[in-house]
C-alpha positions as a printed NumPy array, in Angstrom:
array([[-18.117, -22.48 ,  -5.473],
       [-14.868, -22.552,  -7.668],
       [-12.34 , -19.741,  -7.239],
       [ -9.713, -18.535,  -9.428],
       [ -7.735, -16.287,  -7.343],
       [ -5.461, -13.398,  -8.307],
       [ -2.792, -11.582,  -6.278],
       [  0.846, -10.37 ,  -6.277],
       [  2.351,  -8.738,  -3.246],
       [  2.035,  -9.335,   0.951],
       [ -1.22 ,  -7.723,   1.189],
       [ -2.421,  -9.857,  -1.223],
       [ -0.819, -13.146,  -0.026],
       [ -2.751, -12.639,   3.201],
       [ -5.869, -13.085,   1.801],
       [ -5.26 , -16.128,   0.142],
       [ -3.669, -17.792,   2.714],
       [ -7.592, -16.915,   4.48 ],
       [ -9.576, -18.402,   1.774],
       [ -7.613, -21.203,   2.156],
       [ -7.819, -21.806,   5.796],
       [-11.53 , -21.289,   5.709],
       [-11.954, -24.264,   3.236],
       [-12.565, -21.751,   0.096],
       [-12.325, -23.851,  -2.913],
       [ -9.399, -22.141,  -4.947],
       [ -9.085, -23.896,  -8.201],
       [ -6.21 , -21.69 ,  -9.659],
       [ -3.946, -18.786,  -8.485],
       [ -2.569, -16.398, -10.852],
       [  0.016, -14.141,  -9.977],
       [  2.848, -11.767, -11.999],
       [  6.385, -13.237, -13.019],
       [  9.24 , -13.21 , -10.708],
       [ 11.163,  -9.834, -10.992],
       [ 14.678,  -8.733, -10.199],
       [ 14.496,  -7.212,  -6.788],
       [ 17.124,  -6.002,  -4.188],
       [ 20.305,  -4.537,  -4.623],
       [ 21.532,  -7.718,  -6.264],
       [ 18.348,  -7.363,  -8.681],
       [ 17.658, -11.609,  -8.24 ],
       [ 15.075, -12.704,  -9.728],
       [ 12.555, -13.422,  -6.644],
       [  8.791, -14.557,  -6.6  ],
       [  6.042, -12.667,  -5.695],
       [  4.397, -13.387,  -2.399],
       [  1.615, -14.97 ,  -3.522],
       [  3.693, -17.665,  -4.999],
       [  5.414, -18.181,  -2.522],
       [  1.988, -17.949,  -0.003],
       [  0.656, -20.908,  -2.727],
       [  3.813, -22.88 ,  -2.791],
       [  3.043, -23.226,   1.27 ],
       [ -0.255, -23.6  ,   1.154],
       [ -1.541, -25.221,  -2.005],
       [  1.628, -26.551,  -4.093],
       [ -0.631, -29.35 ,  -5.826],
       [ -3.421, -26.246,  -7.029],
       [ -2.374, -24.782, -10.612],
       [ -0.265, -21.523, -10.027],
       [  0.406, -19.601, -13.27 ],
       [  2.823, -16.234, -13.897],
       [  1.811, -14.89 , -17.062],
       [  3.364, -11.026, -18.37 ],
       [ -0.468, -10.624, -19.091],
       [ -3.484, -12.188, -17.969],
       [ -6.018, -11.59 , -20.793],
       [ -4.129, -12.916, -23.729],
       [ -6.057, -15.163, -26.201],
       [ -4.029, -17.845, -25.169],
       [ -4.434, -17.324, -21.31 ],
       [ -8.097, -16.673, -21.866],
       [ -8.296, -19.804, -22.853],
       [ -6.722, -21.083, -20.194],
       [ -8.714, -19.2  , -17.583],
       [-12.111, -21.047, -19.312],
       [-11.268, -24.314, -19.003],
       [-11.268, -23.892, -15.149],
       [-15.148, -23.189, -15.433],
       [-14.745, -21.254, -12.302],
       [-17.774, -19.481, -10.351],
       [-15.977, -16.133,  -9.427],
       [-12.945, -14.4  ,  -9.968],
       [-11.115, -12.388,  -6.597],
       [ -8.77 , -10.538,  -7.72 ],
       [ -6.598,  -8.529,  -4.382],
       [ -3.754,  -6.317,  -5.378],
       [ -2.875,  -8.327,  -9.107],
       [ -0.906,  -5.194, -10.584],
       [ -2.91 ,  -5.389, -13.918],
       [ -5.939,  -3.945, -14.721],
       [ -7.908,  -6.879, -16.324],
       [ -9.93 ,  -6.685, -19.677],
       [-13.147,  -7.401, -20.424],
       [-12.4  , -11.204, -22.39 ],
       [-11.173, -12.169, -19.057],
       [-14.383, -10.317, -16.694],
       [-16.741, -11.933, -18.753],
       [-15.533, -15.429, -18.013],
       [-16.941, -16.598, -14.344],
       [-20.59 , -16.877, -13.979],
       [-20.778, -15.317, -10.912],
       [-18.345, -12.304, -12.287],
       [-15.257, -10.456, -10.667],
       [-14.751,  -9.293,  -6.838],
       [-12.03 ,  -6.965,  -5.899],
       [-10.724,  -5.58 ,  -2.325],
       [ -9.772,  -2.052,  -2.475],
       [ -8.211,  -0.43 ,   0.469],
       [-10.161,   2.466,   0.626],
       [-13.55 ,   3.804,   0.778],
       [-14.517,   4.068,  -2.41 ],
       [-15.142,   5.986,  -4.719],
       [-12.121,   7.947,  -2.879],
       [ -8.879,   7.152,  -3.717],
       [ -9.153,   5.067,  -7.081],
       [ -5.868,   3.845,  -8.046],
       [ -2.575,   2.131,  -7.338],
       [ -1.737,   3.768,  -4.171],
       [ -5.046,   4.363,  -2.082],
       [ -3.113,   3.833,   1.806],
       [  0.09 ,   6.084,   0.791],
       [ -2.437,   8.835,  -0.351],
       [ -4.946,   8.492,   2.48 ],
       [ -1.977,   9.055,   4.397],
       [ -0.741,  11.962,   2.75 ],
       [ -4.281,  13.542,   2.962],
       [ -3.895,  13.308,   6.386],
       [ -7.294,  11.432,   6.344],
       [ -8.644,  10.443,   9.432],
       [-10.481,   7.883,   8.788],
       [-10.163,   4.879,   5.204],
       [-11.849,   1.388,   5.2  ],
       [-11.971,  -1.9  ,   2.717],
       [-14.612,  -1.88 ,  -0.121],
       [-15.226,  -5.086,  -2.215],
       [-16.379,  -4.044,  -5.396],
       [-17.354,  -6.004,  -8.651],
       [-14.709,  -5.938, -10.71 ],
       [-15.58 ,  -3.421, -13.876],
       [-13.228,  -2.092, -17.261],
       [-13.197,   1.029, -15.404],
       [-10.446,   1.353, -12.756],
       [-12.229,   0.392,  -8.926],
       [-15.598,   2.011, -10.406],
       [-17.583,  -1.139,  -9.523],
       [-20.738,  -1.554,  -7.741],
       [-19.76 ,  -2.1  ,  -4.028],
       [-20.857,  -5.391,  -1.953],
       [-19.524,  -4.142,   1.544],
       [-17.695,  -1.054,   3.227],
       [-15.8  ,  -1.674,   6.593],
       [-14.272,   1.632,   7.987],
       [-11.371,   2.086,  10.418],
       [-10.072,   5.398,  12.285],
       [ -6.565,   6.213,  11.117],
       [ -4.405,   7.748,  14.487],
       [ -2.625,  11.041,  13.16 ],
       [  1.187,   9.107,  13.663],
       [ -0.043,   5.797,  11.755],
       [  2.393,   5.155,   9.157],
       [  1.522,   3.074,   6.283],
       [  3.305,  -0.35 ,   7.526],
       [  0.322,   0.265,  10.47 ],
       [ -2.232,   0.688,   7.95 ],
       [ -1.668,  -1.151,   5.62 ],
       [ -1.873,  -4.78 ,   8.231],
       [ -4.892,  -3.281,   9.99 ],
       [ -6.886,  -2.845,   6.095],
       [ -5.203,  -6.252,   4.959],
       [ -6.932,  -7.851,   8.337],
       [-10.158,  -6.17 ,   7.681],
       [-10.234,  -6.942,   3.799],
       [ -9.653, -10.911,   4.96 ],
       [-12.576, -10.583,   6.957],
       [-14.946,  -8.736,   4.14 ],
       [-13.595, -10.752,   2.042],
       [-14.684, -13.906,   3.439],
       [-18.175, -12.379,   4.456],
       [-18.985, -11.66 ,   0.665],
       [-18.182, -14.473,  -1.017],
       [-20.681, -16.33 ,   1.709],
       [-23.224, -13.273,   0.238],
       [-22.565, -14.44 ,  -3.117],
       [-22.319, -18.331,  -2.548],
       [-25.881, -17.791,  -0.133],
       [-27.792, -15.37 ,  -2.225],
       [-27.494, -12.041,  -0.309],
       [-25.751,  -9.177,   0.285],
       [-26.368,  -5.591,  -0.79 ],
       [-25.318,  -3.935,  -4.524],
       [-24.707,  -0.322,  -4.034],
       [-23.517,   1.614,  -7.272],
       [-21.187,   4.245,  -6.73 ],
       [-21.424,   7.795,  -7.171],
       [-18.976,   8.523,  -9.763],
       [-19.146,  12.128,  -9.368],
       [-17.104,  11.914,  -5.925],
       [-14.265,   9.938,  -7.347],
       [-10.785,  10.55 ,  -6.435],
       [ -7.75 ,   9.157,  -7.197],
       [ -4.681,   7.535,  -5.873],
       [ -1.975,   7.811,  -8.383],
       [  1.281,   5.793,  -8.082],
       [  4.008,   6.977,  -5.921],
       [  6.979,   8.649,  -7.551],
       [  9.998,   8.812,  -6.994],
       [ 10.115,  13.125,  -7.025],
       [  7.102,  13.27 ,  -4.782],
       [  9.499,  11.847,  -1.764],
       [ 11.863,  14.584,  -1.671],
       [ 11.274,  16.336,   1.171],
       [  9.917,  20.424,   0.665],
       [ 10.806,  22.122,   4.083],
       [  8.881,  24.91 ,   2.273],
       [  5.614,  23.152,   3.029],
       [  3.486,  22.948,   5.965],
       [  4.841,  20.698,   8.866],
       [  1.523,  18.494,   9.026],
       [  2.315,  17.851,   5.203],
       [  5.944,  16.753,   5.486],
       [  4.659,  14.548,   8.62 ],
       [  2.057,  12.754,   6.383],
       [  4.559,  12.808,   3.621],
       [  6.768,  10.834,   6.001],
       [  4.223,   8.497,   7.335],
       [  2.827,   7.56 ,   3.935],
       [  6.14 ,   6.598,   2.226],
       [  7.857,   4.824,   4.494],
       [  9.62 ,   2.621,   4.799],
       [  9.721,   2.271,   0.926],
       [ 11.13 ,   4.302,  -0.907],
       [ 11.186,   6.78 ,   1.829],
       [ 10.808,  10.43 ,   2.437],
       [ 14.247,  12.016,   2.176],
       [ 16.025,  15.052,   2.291],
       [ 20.172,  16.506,   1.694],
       [ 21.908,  17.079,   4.383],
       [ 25.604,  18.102,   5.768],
       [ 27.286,  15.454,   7.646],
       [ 30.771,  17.212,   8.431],
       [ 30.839,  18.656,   5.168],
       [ 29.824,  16.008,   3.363],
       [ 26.403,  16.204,   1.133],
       [ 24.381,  12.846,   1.861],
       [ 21.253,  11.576,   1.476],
       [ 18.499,  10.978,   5.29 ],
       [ 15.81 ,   9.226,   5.143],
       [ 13.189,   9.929,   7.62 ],
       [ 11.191,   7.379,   8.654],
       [  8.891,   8.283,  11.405],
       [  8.257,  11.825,  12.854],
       [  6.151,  13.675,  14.922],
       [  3.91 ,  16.629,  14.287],
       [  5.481,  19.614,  15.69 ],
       [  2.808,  22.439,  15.482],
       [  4.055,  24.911,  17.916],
       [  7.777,  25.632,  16.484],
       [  7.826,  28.92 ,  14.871],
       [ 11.147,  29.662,  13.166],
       [ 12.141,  30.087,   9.506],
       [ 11.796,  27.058,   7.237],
       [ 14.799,  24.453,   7.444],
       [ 15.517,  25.749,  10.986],
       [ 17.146,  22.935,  12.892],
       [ 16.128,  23.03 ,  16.704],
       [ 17.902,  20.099,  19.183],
       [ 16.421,  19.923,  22.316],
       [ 19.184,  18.033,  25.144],
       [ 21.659,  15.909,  23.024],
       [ 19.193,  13.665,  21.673],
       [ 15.771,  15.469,  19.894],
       [ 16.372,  17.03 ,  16.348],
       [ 13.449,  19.009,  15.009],
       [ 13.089,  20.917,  11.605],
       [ 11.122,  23.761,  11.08 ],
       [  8.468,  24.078,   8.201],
       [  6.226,  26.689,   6.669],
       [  3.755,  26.3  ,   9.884],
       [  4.986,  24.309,  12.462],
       [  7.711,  21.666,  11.846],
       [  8.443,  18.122,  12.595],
       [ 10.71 ,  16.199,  15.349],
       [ 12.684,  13.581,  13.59 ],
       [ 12.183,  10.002,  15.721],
       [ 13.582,   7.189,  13.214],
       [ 16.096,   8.074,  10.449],
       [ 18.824,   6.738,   8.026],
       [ 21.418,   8.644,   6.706],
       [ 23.075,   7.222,   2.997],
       [ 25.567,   4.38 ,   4.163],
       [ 23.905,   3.338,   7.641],
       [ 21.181,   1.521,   9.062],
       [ 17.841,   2.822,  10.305],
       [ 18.19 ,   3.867,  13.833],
       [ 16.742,   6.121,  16.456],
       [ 17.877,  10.119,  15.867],
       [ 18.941,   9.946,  19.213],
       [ 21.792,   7.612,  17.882],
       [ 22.9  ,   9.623,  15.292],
       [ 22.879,  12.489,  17.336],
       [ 25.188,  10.486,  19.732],
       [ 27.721,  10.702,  16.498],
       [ 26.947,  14.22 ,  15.115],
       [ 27.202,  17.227,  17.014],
       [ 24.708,  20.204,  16.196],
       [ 27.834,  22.178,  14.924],
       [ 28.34 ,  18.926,  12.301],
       [ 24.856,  18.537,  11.14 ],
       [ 22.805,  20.697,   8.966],
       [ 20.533,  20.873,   5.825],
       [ 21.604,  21.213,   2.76 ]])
């Protein structure tokens, strides 16, 4: 069975570097154009060119600003390919280009669907605080992830995972369904279960407003908050640093139901545990970076700042 395969980031990358290993015939690989990244903004490749360029250098790798063109359509059907899998592209893919393989479009989605539709289904499973999200491969519709689904896998999701955590354990389970239903399709089985569209929720983008840090809100929500968005771009908040206005990040906290004080409260327990005070509860601060510095412990900056230094702005 002939692949095309399409991808863009990490996540992605992993589960061609799978198909690969397991002898999956992968005819083509199309990914998105190298983009300025960094604080230099180079141009750098995505991951799944750079995943292909290891693996695969002599299989056809194309970057094109879209993928269903006329001209790349045309490109795309001279392949003749069986199936399309398409993991994480960053384009949602017309119909000229669906229609092509005679077995149709797969996709992995990293949740259970029809939950979390969308761009960002781990960061908002976090920030649900949902306890539990999964892989579904779906067949690949106009419709955003509203596909009939050929396999669910579910996974638990501890109340301190942060996304980083998630996000390997999903891309290790959507390698494995991955690999199980394109042996479905190649054999002749596997299940076709339509979804119920009147469930569907969805998982928009992350912006940049959303990571600002409301001390106003429940503690469990800032602690999800936290978890979900880090380490990029971050959950942040102002703060005094000897006067000085400056930007922390927070990068991992803890839950911190039983603190009962006004909202913005700073508590320090010893010389080295900070905790902050929400509506309901509050949070204990255990990885941070404050504008300038590296990540690092809050018990090192504390070893810096003294309470009577430190305080929210």
């Amino acid at each position: 069975m002939k692949i095309i395969f399409f991808g863009t980031p990490s996540f992605a990358a992993a589960h061609l570097k799978v198909l690969v290993e397991n002898g999956v015939d992968v005819a083509a690989v199309v990914t998105k154009p190298d983009r300025p990244q960094g604080r230099n903004l180079h141009n750098l490749p995505p991951a799944v060119k750079i995943e292909h360029a290891a693996l695969i250098p002599n299989v056809p790798l194309f970057q094109p600003e879209k993928c269903s063109t006329p001209e790349f359509v045309e490109i795309l059907r001279s392949f003749e390919a069986d199936l399309f899998v398409v993991v994480a592209y960053g384009e949602i893919i017309k119909q000229q280009v669906l229609d092509l393989p005679r077995l149709g479009c797969i996709n992995v989605h990293a949740s259970l669907l029809p939950n979390h539709r969308g761009a960002a289904p781990i960061q908002r499973s976090l920030m649900h605080g949902d306890r539990e999200t999964g892989i579904s491969i779906i067949k690949l519709v106009l419709k955003m992830d509203a596909g009939d689904i050929l396999l669910t896998e579910k996974i638990s999701i501890d109340p301190n995972t942060t996304f980083p955590e998630l996000e390997e354990a999903l891309c290790s389970l959507g390698c494995k369904c991955l690999l199980q239903v394109i042996n479905d399709i190649a054999t002749g089985r596997g299940t076709v279960l339509p979804q119920d569209h009147t469930l569907a929720t969805f998982a928009d983008k992350i912006t940049p407003q959303e990571c600002q840090i409301n001390w106003e809100l429940p503690g469990l929500q800032v602690h999800n908050l936290i978890r979900a968005v880090t380490p990029h771009p971050g959950a942040w908040s102002y703060v005094f640093v000897r006067g000085q206005k400056r930007r922390l990040k927070i990068l991992r906290s803890e839950y911190f139901p039983e603190l009962n004080q006004p909202p913005k409260t700073l508590v320090f327990k010893a010389k080295d545990d900070l905790a902050v005070a929400c509506h309901k509860g509050g949070i204990w601060l255990k990885e941070v970076q404050l504008e300038g510095k590296q990540v690092m412990p809050i018990e090192e900056l504390l070893k810096s700042i003294s309470s009577t230094e430190f305080s929210l702005s």
